[in-house]
N, C-alpha and C positions, 0 to 999 in steps of 0.2 A: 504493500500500500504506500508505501513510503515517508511511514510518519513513524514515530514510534508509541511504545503503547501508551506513554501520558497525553497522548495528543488523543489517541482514540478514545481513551475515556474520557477525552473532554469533548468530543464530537459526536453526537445519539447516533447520526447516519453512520459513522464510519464503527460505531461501536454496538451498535448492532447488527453488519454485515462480520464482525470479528465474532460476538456470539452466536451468531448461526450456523457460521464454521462449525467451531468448536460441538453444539450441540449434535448439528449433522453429525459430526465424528462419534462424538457418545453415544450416537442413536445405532451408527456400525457397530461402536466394540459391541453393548448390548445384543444386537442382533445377533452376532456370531456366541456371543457368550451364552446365550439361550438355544443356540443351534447345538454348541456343543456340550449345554449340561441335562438336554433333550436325550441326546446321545447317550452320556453315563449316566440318564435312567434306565436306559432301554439293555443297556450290560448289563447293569446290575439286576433287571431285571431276569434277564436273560441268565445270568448267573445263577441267582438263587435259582432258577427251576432247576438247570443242571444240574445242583450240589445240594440242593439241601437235604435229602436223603442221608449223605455225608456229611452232614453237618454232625459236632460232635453233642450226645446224649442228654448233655447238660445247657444246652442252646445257649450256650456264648458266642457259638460264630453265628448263632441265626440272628440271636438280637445285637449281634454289634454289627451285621447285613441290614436290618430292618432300621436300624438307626441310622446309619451311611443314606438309605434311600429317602429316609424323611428329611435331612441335613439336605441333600440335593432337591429336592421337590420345595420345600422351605427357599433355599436361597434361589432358584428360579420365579418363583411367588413373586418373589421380593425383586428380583431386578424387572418382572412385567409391570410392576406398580411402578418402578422407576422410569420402565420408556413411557411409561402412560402421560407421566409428570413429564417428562422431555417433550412428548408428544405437544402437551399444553403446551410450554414454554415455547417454543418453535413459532407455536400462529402468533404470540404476544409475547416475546421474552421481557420486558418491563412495560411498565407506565410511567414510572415517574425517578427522577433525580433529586437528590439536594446533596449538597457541595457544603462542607461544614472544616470549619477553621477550626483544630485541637488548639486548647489555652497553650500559649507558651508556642505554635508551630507558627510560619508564613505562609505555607502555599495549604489551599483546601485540598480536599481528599473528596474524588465523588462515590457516593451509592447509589447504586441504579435498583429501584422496588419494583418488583414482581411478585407473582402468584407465588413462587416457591423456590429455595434456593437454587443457585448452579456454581458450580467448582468443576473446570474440567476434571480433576483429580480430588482423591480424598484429601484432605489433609490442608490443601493448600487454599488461600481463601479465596473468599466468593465475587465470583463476577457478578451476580443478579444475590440482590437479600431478599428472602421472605418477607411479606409483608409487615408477617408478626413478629421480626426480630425486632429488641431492643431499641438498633439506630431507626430504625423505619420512623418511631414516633415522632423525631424528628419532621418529616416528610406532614404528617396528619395534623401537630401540633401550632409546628411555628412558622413567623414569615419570617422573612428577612429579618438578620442582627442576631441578639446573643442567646443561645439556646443549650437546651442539657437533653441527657437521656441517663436512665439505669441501665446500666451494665451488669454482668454478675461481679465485677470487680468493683463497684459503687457506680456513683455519677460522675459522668464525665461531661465538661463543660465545653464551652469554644462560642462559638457562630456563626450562625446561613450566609454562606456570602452569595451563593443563589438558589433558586428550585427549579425543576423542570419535568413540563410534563408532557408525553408521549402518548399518540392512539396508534396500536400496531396491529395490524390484522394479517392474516394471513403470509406473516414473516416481512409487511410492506409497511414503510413510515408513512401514515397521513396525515400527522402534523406533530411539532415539534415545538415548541414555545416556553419561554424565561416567564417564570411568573412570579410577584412576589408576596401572592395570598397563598393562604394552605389551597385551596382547589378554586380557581378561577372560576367564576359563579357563570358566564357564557359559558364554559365546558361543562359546569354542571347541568344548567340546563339544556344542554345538548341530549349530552347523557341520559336525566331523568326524562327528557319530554320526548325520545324516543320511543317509538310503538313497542305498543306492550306485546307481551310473548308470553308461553302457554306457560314457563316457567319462570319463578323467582330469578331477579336478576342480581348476581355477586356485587358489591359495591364496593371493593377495592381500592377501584380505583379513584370512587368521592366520597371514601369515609370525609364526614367533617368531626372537627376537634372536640364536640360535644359528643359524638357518635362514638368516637375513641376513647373518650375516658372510658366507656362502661363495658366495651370491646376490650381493652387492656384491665380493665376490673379482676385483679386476681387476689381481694382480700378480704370480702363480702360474704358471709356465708347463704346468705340468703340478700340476691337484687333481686329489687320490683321497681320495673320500669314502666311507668304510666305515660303513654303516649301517643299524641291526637294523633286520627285516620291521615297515613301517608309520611308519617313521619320515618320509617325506615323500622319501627322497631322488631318486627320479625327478622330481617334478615340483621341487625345489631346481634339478634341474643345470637342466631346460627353463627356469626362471624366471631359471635366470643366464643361460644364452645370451640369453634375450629384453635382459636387464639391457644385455649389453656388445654387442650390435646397437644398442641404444639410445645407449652413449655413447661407438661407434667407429664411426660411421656411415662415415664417409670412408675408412675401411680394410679395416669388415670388414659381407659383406650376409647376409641367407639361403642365398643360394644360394653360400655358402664355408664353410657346417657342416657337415657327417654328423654323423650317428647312427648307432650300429650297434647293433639292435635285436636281440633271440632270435629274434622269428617275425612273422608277415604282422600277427595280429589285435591283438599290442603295438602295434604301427605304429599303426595305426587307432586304438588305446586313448586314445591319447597325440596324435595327430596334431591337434589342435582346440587345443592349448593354445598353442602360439602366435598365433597367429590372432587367437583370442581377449584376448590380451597386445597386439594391436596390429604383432603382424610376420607377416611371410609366413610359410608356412609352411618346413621344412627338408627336404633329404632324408634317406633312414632305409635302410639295408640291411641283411641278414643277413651276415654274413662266411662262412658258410658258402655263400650264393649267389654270393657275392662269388669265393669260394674256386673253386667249380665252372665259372664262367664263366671264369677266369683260365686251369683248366685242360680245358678242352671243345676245344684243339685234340689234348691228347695221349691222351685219354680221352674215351669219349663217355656214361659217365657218373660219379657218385658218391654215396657213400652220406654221409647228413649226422648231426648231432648226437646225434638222435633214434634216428635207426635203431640209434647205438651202446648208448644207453639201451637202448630196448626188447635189443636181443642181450643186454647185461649182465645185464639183469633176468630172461630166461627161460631162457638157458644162461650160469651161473654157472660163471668155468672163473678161477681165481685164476693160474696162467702166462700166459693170454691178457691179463687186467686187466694182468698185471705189464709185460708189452710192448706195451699201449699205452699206459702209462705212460710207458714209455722213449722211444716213439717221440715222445712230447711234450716232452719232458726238454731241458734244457741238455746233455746225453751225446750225444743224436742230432746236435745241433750241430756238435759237439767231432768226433763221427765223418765227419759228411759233409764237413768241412772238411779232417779227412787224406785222404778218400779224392777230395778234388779234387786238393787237391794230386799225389797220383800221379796222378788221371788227364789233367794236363795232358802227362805223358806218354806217356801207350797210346792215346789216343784220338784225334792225327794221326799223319800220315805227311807230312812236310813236305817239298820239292823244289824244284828250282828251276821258274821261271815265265818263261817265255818268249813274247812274240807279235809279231809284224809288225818284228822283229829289236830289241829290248828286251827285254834280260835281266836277271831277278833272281834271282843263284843262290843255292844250297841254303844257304848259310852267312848271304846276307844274309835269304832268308825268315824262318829261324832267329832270326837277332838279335831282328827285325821282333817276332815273335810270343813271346818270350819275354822282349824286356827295353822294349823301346818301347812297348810294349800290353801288357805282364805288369797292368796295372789292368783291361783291357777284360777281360766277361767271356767265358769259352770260347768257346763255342758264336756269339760276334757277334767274337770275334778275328782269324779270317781274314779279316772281311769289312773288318776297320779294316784289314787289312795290306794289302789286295786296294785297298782306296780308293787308301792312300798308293800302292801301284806305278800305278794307274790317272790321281795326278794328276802326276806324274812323267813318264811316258806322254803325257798332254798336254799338259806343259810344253814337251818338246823335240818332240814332232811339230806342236806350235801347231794342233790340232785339237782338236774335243769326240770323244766316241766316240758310235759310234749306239745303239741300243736292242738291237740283236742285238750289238755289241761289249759292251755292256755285260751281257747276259744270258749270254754266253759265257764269259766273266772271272768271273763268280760260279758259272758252273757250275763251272772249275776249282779255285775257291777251296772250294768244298764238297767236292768229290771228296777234298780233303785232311783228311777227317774220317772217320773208321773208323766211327764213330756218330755220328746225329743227334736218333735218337728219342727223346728224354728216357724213356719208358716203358722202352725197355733199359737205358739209364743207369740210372736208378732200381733196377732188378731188378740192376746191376752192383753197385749199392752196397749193396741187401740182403744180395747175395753177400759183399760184404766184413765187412759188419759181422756177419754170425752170422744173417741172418732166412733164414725161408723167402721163397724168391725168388715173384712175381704171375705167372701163366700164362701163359704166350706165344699173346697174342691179338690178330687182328687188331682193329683201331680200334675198329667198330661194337660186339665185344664186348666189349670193355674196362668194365667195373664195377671203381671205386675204391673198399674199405672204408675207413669212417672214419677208422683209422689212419695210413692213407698217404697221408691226403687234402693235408695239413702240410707232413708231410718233403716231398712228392714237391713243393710248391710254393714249398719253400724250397729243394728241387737247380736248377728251373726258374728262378727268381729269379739264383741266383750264377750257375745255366752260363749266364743270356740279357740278365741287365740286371731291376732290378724298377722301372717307371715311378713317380718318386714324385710325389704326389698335390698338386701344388701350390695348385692351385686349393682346395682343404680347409686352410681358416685356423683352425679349429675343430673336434675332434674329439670326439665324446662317446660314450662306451662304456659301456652300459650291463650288471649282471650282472656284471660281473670278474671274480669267485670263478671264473664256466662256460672261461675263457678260461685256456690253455696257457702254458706257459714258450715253446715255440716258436711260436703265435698271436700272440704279444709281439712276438716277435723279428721276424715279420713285418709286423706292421703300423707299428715303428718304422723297417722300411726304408721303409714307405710314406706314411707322414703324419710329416712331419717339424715339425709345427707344435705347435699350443697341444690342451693337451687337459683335459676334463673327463670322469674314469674311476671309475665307482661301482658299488656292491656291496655283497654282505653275506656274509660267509664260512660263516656261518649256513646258508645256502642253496646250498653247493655241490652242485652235480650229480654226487656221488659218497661213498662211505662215508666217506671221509675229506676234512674239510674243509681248504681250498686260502686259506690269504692269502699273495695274490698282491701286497703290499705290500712283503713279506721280498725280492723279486728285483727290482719294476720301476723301480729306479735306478740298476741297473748293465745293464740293458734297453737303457734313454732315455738314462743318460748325461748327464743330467739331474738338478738338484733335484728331488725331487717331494715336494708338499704334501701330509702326511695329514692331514682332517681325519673325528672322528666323531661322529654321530648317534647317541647311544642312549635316546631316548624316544621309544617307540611312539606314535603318535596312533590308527590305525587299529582296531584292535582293542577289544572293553570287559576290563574288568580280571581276570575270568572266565577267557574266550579267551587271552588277554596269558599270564596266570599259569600254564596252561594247556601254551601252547605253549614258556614260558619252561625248567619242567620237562623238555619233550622235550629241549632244548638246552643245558641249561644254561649259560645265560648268567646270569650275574649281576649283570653291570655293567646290566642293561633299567632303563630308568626307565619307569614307563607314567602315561598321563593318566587321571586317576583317572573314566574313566564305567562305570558298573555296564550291566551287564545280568543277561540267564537263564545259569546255571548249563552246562557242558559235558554233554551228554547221549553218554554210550557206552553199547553195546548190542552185545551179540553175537546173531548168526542161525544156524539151519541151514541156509539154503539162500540165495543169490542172489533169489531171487521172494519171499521173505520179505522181507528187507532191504529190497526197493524196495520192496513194499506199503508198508514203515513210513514210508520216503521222500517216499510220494506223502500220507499221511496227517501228516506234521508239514510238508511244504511250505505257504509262506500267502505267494502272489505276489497276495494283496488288500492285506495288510499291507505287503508289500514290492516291492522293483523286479526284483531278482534273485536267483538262488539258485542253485549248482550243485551235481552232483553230482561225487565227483574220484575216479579210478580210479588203479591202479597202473600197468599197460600200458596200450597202444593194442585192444588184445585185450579188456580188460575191459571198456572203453573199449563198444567197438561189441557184445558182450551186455548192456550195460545198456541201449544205442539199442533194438537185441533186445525184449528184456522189457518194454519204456516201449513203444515201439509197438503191441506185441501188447493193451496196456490202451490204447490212443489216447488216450495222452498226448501233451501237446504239448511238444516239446524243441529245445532247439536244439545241433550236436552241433560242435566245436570240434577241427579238425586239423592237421595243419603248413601245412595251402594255405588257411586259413583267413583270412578278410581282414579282417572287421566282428564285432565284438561287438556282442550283440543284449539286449534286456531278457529276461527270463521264464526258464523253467529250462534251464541250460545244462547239459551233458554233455562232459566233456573227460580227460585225464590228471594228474597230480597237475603234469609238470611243462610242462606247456603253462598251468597257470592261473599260473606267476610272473610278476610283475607286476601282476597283474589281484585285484581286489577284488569279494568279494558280497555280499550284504545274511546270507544263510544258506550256510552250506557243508554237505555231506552226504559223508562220505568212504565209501567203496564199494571195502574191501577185501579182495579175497577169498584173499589170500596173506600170512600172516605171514612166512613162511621168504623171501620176498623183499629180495635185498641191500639196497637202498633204502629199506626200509619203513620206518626211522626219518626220514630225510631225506624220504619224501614227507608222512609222518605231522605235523612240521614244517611243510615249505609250505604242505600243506592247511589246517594251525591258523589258520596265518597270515594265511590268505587272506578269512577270517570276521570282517564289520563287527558285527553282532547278535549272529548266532545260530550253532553248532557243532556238530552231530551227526557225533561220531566211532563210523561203523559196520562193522561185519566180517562175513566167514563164523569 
């Protein structure tokens, strides 16, 4: 090239045609190195069938064979995750620069930020730093002049003598520019006001400074980030987990997070973004799947979230609202804890136990069960009491017992239970508290309404033990606002660890908005960190102002990009409204568009009427797994989370409880363009 290398790292173009080199070359050795350790699987495989017959009696040359072949299958693993990572680096090997003067040095030193590290070679340092290295913050933090970072060897100081930032696509520069803000707000909104896509978009590249404190957050045991619609905060928390995988590698992996998502096609939304970040991906569950599976031995079915929406929404009955209220309540608590307490009375009949001339009488079972195990819960009590007489039992007979001694012994300890079926239990303690008692059904029939979906799993919980979740070093909850005083209450029995819990109160799924901030520290029992997001990115300033009105919020800050004006219109009919629908849709202009309904019901006559024109749509329900490009069809609140290029609201109910909360999400949901439409 004819410069040498301090000039190429001070030139992006000439310094990135130098790591493309290099990466190309990586991407050979890798390819050959996978060619050839493809190969000494294929011996060793080939090996063991020949010999193992002769292998010696005592299998030390079998399992020091079986170890060799997992050591190779292992380190091939592991270098396909690395071209995967190369692969990345390759279409975009950085985005951005800062040039940082060391206290006490003259000439800056630059760091070029990327997705993921790159070192042609081990050992020797990095051409491209990971986002989430230490110098990075630099990059997110500060503008030009004097700035610091942590190190693992403390803070080191100096300052920006410049920054720079890069968009590189498929291994090509298309622009290159000295900037001296953390992210040049024209490139941001380049950035954010481009068309939306069926997936969460990484924001690497425009973390802002307030985004990054809570991304670099590694000293929080519990953050709750409350932050208005479009402020970035889902992909905040996914970019901190990626962050503290990155620099707790020895303590904490992928597969010791959850997520607990709203529905199937979030999952999907969102599922690419780690990946993409350079980590595996995590798992994601519904809590209400979570919730149903938990209880599928004492019910065989339940109704979930939704189904209580839609009832709210088409039979409005304000006593019914008022007790499932309660049932969620810190009060249900308070109640099923007295009515255990009595039932640790009514619900044995305690005696003496006797077998093969070993006796334990009435006064010692007694003791047993109410002060030696008064911590075990109910319903697993006799069996702690029945252990202790059983190993008692074979202390002084110096025997084990057989499998029918032991099956017979738990029969008796059962029979010492007047009830076992949590589903009577349960209908006991409706009895007590004032509810109407659930139908006396047998199993198969058993349908659990939403309401008693909770309680009934927090009486299951105290009468049986709740397994806590150790293996989850990470928790992340997304939505918070949708989540119960008693939802709380349960999942701190269950994840006793670290958590990142986000939201926006804004968005509650109910007339009245829920910050669930006011209770979850006497929950956790716990510090808990609040921080907020109030600058919208998502929306143009139109839409923003728009949706701000519905809510009034007035603390919104918004990033100032314009667009077209809010378009509202009223109709006489259904078949009206979607003609207008299909007539301002422009899926040439853009990627996606939906249309948002109030119910499930509305929901499928707009499918209705778009089919009968053969239109093409695509139609979004609670089983739904993938979000798709082009026009979508869904309910107001099956789209939270989810972003489109155009929104079209399709409502044909004013007098609906919700209507201002869905009117809200739907705003919100709109990256361009907004058409607010009614009958």
């Amino acid at each position: 090239m004819g410069q040498n290398l301090e000039d190429i790292r001070f030139d992006g173009e000439l310094f990135l045609e130098d790591v493309l080199e290099k990466l190309h070359k990586k991407m050979d050795e890798l390819k050959e190195d996978l060619t050839a350790g493809e190969q000494e699987i294929r011996q060793m495989h080939d090996y063991y069938w020949e010999n193992y017959t002769e292998m010696d009696q005592y299998g030390y040359e079998d399992y020091d064979n079986q170890q060799a072949l997992l050591h190779q299958v292992n380190a091939n693993q592991e270098k396909l995750r690395m071209q995967q990572r190369i692969a990345r680096l390759m279409d975009a090997p950085f985005f951005g620069r800062v040039d940082f003067i060391y206290d006490g040095e003259d000439e800056s030193e630059p760091f070029y930020i990327g997705i993921g590290n790159f070192a042609p070679e081990a050992g020797m340092c990095p051409l491209i730093y990971d986002w989430r290295a230490p110098v990075c913050g630099l990059f997110y933090d500060y503008d030009a002049g004097e700035a610091s970072y942590e190190a693992p060897s403390g803070t080191i100081t100096g300052k920006i003598a410049s920054k720079w930032q890069y968009k590189i696509r498929k291994g090509k520069m298309i622009y290159a520019f000295e900037s001296d803000t953390k992210i040049d707000d024209e490139i941001l909104k380049q950035e954010l006001g481009s068309n939306s896509d069926v997936q969460l978009k990484n924001i690497v590249r425009t973390i802002q400074k307030e985004q990054n404190a809570i991304i670099r957050n590694r000293k929080d045991q519990i953050l709750v980030i409350q932050g208005v619609a479009g402020s970035g905060k889902t992909s905040v928390a996914l970019h901190r987990v990626a962050y503290l995988l990155y620099h707790d590698r020895e303590h904490l992996k992928a597969s010791n997070v959850l997520i607990l998502s709203p529905n199937s096609v979030f999952s999907d939304y969102i599922s690419h973004i780690l990946p993409e970040l350079g980590e595996e991906n995590i798992r994601e569950m519904s809590f209400d799947l979570f919730a149903y599976k938990e209880l599928h031995s004492i019910v065989n079915d339940c109704e979930d979230r939704y189904d209580e929406l839609e009832h709210q929404m088409q039979f409005p009955d304000a006593a019914a609202k008022k007790q499932y209220e309660l049932k969620q309540s810190p009060e249900i608590i308070g109640m099923m804890e007295a009515f255990l307490a009595l039932l640790e009375e009514e619900l044995v009949d305690l005696k003496e136990i006797s077998y093969k001339g070993y006796t334990k009488s009435e006064s010692e079972i007694i003791s047993l069960f109410y002060f030696k195990f008064q911590n075990t819960p109910l319903l697993a009590r006799m069996d702690a009491v029945m252990d202790y007489f059983k190993d008692e039992f074979v202390t002084l007979r110096g025997r084990e017992l057989s499998e029918e001694e032991e099956e017979y012994l738990k029969e008796k300890a059962g029979q010492m239970y007047m009830e076992r079926d949590i589903y009577h239990i349960y209908n006991r303690f409706l009895e007590f508290a004032g509810y109407e008692t659930l139908p006396d059904l047998p199993y198969e029939k058993r349908i659990l309404s939403y309401e008693d979906v909770y309680p009934m799993l927090y009486l299951k919980y105290r009468l049986c033990g709740a397994t806590q979740h150790k293996n989850v070093k990470h928790l992340v909850i997304d939505e918070m606002q949708d989540y119960s005083y008693l939802q709380y209450s349960i999942l701190a029995m269950l994840f006793p660890c670290r958590m990142t819990i986000l939201g926006d109160r804004m968005q509650t799924m109910d007339e009245k908005q829920q910050d669930v901030t006011r209770f979850l520290p006497k929950i956790f029992d716990r510090k808990v960190r609040k921080l907020e997001m109030n600058k919208s990115y998502r929306n143009t300033v139109e839409i923003a102002e728009y949706a701000r009105a519905l809510s009034g919020d007035q603390e919104l800050e918004l990033l100032m990009r314009h667009g077209q004006g809010v378009t509202e219109q009223t109709f006489v009919s259904k078949e009206a409204l979607l003609d207008q629908v299909l007539i301002d849709v422009n899926l040439e202009k853009y990627e996606t568009a939906a249309i948002l309904t109030l119910t499930e019901e509305d929901a499928l006559t707009v499918c209705q009427i778009l089919k009968d024109r053969e239109e093409n749509y695509h139609y979004i329900d609670r089983n739904t797994s993938a979000f798709e490009k082009g026009l979508t069809v869904t309910t107001f609140y099956l789209a939270k989370g989810l972003e489109f290029d155009q929104v079209f609201t399709a409502f044909f109910h004013r007098d609906n409880p919700l209507y201002k909360q869905a009117a809200y999400i739907s705003a919100t949901r709109a990256l361009h363009e907004l058409f607010v439409y009614q009958i």
